[in-house]
PLY file of the C-alpha trace (Angstrom):
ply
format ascii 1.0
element vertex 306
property float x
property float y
property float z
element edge 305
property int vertex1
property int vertex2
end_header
0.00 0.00 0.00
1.42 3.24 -1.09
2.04 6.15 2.02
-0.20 9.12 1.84
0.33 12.52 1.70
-0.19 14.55 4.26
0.79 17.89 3.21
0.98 20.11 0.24
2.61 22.60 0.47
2.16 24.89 -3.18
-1.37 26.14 -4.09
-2.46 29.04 -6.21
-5.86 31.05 -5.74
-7.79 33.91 -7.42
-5.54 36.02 -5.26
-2.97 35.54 -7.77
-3.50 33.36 -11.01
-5.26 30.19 -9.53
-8.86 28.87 -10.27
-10.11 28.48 -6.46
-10.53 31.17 -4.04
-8.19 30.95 -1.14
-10.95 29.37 1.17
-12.13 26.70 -1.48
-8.37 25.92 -2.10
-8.25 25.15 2.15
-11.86 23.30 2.05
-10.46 21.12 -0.89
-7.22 19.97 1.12
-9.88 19.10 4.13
-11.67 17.14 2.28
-9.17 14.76 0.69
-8.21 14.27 4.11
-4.87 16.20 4.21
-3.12 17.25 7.33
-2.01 20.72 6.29
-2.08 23.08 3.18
0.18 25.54 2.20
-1.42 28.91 -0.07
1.41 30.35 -1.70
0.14 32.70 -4.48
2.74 34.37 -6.89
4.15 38.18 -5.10
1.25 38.43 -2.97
-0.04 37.56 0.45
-3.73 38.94 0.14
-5.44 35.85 0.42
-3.94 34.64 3.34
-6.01 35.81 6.24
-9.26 34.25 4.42
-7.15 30.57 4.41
-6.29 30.93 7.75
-9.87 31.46 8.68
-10.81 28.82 6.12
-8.28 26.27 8.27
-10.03 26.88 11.30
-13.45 26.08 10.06
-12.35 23.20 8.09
-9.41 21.97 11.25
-6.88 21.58 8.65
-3.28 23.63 9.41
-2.65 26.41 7.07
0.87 27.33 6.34
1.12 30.98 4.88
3.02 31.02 1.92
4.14 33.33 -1.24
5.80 32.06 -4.28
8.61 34.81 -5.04
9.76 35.67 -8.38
13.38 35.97 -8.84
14.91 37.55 -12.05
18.22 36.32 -13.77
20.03 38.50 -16.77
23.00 35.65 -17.13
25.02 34.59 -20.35
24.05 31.15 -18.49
20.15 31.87 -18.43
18.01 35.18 -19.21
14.42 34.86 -17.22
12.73 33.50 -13.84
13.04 31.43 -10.95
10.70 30.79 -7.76
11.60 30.70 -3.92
8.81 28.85 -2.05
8.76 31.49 1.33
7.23 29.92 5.06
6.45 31.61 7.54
4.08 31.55 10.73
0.81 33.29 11.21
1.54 35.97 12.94
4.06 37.51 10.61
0.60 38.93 8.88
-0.04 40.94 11.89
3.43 42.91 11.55
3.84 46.23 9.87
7.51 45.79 9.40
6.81 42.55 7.84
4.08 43.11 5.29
6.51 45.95 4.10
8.94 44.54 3.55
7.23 42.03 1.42
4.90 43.94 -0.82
7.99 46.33 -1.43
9.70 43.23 -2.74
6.74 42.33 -4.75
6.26 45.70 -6.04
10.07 45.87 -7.59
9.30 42.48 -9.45
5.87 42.92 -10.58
3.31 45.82 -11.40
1.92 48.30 -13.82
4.93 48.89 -15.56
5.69 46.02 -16.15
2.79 44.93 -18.02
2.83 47.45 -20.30
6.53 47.09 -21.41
5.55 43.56 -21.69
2.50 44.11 -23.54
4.44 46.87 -26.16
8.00 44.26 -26.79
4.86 41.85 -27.93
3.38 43.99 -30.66
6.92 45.47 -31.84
8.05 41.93 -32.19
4.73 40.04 -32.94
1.28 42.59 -33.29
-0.07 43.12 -36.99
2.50 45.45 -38.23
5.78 43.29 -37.28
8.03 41.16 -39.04
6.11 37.96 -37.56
2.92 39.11 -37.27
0.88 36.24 -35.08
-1.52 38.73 -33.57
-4.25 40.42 -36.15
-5.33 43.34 -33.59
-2.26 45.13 -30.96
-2.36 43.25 -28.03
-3.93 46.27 -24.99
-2.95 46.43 -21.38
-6.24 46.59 -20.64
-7.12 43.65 -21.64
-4.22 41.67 -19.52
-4.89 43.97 -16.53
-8.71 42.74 -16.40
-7.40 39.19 -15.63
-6.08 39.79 -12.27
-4.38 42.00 -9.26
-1.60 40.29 -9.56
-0.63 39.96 -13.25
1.56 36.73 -14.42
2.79 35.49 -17.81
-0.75 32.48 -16.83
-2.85 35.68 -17.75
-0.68 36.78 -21.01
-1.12 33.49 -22.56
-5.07 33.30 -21.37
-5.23 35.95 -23.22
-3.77 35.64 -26.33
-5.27 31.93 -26.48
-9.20 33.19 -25.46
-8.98 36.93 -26.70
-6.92 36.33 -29.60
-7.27 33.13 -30.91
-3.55 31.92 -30.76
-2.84 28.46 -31.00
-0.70 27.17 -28.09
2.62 26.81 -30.18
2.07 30.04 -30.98
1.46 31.19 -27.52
4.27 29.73 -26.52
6.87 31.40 -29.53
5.66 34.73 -28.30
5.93 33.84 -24.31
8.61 31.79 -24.01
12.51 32.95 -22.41
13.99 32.79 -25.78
11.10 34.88 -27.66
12.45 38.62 -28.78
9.68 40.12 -26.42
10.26 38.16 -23.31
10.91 40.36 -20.14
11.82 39.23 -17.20
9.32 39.72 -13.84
10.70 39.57 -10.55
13.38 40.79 -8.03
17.07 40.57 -8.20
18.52 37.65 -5.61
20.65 40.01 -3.93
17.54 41.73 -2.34
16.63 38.41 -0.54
19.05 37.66 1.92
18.08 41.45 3.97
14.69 39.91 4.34
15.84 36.96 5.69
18.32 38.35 8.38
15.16 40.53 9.62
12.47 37.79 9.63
12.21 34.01 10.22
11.00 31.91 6.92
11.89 29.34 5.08
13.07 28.93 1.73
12.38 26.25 -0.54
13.60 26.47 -4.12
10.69 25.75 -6.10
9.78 23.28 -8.78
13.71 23.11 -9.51
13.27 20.70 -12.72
10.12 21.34 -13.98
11.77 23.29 -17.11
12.57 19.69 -18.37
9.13 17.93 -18.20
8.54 16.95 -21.79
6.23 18.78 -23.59
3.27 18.90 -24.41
2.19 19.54 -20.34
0.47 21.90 -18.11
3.60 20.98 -15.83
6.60 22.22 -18.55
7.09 25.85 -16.64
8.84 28.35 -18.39
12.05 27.85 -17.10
15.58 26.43 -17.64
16.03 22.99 -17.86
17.71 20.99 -15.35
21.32 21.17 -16.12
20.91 24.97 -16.25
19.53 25.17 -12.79
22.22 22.53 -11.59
24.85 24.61 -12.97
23.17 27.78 -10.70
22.61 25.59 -7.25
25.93 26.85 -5.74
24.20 30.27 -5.76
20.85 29.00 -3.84
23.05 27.25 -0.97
25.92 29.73 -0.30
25.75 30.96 2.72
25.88 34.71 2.20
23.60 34.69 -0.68
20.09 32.55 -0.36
21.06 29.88 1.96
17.45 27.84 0.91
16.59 25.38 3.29
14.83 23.28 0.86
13.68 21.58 -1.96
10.50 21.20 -3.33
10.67 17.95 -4.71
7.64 15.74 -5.10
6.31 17.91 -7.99
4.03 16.76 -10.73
6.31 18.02 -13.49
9.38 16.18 -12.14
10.25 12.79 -13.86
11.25 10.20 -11.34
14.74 10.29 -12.47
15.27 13.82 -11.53
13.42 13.71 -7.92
16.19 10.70 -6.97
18.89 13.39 -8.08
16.88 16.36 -6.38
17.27 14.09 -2.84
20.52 13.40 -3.48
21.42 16.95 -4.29
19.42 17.33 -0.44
20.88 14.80 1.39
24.56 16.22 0.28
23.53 20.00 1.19
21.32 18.91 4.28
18.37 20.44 3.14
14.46 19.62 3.60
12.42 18.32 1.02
9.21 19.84 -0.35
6.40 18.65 -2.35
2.82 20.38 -3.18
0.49 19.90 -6.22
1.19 23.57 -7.69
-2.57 23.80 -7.78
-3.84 26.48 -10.21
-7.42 24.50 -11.51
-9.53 22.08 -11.62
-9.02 20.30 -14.61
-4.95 21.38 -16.05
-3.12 21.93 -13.19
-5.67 20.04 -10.37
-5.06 20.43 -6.65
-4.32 17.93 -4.20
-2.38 15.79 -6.75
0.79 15.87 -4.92
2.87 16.39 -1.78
4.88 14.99 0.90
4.48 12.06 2.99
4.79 11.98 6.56
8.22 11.62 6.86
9.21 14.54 5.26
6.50 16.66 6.66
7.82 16.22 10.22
11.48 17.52 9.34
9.25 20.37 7.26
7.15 20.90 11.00
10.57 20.99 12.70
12.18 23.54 11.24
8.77 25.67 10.56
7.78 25.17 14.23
11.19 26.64 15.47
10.84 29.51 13.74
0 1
1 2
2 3
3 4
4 5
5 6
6 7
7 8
8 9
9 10
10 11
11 12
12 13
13 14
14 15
15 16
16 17
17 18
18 19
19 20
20 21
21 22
22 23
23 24
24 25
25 26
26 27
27 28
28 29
29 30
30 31
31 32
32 33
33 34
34 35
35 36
36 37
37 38
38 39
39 40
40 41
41 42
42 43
43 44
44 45
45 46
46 47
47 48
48 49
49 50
50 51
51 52
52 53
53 54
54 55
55 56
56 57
57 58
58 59
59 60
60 61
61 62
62 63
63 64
64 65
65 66
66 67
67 68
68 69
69 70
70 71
71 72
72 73
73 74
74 75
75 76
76 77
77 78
78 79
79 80
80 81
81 82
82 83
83 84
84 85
85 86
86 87
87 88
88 89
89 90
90 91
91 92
92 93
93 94
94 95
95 96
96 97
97 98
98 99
99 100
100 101
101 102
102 103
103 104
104 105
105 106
106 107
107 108
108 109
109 110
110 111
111 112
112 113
113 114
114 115
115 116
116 117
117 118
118 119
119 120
120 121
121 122
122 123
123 124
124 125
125 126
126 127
127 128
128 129
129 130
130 131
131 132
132 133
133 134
134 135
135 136
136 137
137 138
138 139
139 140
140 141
141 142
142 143
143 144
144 145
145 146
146 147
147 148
148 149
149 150
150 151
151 152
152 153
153 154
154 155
155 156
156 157
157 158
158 159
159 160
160 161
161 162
162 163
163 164
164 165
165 166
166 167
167 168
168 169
169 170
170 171
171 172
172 173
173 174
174 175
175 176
176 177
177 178
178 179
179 180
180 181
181 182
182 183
183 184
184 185
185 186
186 187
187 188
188 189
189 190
190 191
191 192
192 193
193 194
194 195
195 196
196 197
197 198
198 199
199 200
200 201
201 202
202 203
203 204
204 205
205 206
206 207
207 208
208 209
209 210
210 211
211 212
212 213
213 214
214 215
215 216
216 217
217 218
218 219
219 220
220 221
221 222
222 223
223 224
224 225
225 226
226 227
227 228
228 229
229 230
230 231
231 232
232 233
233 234
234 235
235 236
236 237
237 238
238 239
239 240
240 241
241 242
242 243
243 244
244 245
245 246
246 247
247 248
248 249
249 250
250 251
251 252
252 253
253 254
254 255
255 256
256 257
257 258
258 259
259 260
260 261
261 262
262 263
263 264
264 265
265 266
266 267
267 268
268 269
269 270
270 271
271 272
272 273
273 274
274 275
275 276
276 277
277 278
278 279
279 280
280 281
281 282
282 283
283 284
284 285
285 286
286 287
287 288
288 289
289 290
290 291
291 292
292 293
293 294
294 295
295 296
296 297
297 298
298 299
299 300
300 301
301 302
302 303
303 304
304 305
């Protein structure tokens, strides 16, 4: 008989690009019988309080959460990677804390950004361009009506519902290699302040998933393996990142790459991870994975000390 999961610990809502509402997300994780649930929206904590309060209806432990965008300009790699951030409770109830956050959220993400995003596409691919994929210029409007909290998830909903873009196509335009492509996210330099300040973990997120074959939900935009291997030294040195973790059990990692993703953890010492990355219903589906017991106690350790 196969162990059960007991926690998962990376879930999306509507307070950032997910299906769900935070509460629904937390009533979901009840009901499949999980111990605890983590919400960890992309740059944003707004729909924590309403999981927390969701927990205590449902008796199911909440872990706050926030999926951090970190931006890379390297010969190595040009675009995005994701720090899984922990933290307790009460960490919502400090000034000092919430500030520091959204001002890290507000250098990676925003307004601006959007609309250089949204002009790079129609120099390189709107009517009047040399590949011309979209028939009407692609609007800011029409990608800021998605969401809050804008992420490349609402570009391509858009350009595949609005503007009738086949996914290949979708992909050519969004993709790190594409001519328009720009970067979201903070520079890694700015995490470490946090850190010294405030108790959290820091799991590096969904390290392989940029080598899950295509075609899949589960292929994120993001280097392959080797490319991220060839980084690690940066995540673990102890004056930059220091992450504590991995995430691991991930539904876009290939068995052969979660036995080198322990390994990599046993040699470095750190915790292992797992979550569903839960955007949907039906594409990216909650509850689908996790960590077993096990690994949830060295997780409750660590978190618990905090």
């Amino acid at each position: 008989m196969l162990e059960k999961i007991v926690a998962d610990l990376h879930n999306h809502s509507t307070a950032s690009d997910g299906e769900l509402t935070p509460a629904a997300v937390v009533e979901q994780a009840a009901g499949r019988g999980l111990r605890a649930v983590a919400l960890t929206d992309h740059d944003t904590l707004t729909g924590l309080d309403e999981a927390l309060q969701a927990g205590l209806k449902s008796e199911i432990m909440v872990i706050p959460g926030v999926e951090l965008t970190l931006r890379f300009r390297r010969p190595l790699f040009v675009g995005s990677l994701h720090l899984l951030l922990y933290f307790k409770p009460q960490r919502l109830d400090e000034p000092a804390f919430m500030a520091a956050l959204e001002g890290l959220f507000a250098a990676g993400r925003g307004p601006a950004l959007v609309r250089d995003r949204v002009y790079a596409i129609n120099q390189h691919f709107g009517p009047e361009s040399l590949t011309p994929l979209l028939q009407r210029p692609l609007t800011a409007a029409e990608i800021e009506v998605c969401s809050d909290n804008i992420t490349r998830r609402h570009f391509a909903k858009v350009l595949s519902e609005k503007h009738h873009l086949e996914r290949h196509q979708v992909d050519m335009i969004m993709a790190n290699r594409s001519p328009a492509y720009l970067p979201s996210g903070i520079d890694t330099e700015m995490v470490p302040g946090l850190r010294k300040k405030f108790p959290l973990l820091a799991f590096l997120a969904h390290p392989a998933a940029g080598s899950f074959p295509p075609p899949s939900h589960y292929r994120e935009v993001l280097p392959p393996w080797p490319v991220v291997a060839e980084m690690f030294p940066e995540f673990t040195d102890p004056h930059g990142l220091a992450i504590d973790g991995l995430e691991i059990d991930y539904p876009g990692h290939r068995q052969s790459e979660k036995q080198a993703l322990r390994e990599l953890a046993a040699k470095h010492r750190l915790l292992i991870s797992g979550g569903s990355d839960g955007h949907d219903l039906q594409e990216r589906p909650y509850g689908v994975s996790g960590i077993k017991q096990k690994d949830f106690s060295r997780f409750m350790e660590k978190y618990e000390a905090l």
